[in-house]
C-alpha positions in Angstrom: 20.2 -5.9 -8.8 18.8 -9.5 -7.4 18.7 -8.2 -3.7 16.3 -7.0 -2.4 13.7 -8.3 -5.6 11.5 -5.4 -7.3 8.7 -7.4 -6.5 9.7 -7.2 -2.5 10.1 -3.3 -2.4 7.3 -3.0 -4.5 4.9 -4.4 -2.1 6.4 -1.4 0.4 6.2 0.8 -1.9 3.3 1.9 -4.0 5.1 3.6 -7.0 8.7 3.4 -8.6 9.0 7.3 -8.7 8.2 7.0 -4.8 10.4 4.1 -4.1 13.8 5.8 -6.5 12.8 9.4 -4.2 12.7 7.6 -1.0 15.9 5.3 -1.4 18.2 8.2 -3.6 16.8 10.6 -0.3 18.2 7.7 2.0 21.6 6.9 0.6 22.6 10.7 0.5 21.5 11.0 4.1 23.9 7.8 4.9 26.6 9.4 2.7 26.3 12.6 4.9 25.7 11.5 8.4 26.7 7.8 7.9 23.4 6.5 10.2 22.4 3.3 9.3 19.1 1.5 10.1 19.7 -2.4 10.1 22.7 -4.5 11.8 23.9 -6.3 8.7 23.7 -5.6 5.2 24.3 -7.4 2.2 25.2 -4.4 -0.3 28.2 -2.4 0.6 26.9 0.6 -1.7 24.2 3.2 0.0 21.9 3.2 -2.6 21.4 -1.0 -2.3 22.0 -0.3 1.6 18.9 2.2 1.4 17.2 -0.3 -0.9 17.5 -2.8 1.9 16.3 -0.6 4.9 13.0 -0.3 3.1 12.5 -3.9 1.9 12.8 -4.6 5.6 10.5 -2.0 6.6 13.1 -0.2 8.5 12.2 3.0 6.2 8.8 4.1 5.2 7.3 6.6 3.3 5.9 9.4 5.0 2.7 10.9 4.1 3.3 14.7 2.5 1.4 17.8 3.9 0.9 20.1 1.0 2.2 23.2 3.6 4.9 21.2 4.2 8.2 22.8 2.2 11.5 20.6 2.3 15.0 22.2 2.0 15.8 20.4 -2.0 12.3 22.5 -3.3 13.6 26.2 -2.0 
């Protein structure tokens, strides 16, 4: 992968766990509802499309409540 550089989504992302959750999360969701974030994009797969969206800040992380429970940890 050349585009976007790990040293571009790293400065968006604190951790590579966080930044492999947030963009695997991302490309199922496009998959699934087929939303996308930014006009053009470079990659024509989701996961470099979701890669993208968070090297232009168009997808952030968002801080996790600990009563908060998500649908994938039922």
């Amino acid at each position: 992968m050349l585009y976007p550089s790990i040293d571009a989504l790293k400065s968006k992302i604190d951790s590579k766990y966080s930044l492999v959750s947030l963009a695997s999360k991302r490309a199922r969701q496009m998959q699934e509802e087929g939303h996308e974030k930014l006009s053009n994009y470079v990659s024509y797969k989701t996961v470099g499309k979701a890669l993208e969206e968070i090297a232009a800040g168009a997808l952030t992380k968002e801080k996790q409540d600990a009563a908060t429970i998500y649908d994938d940890e039922i």
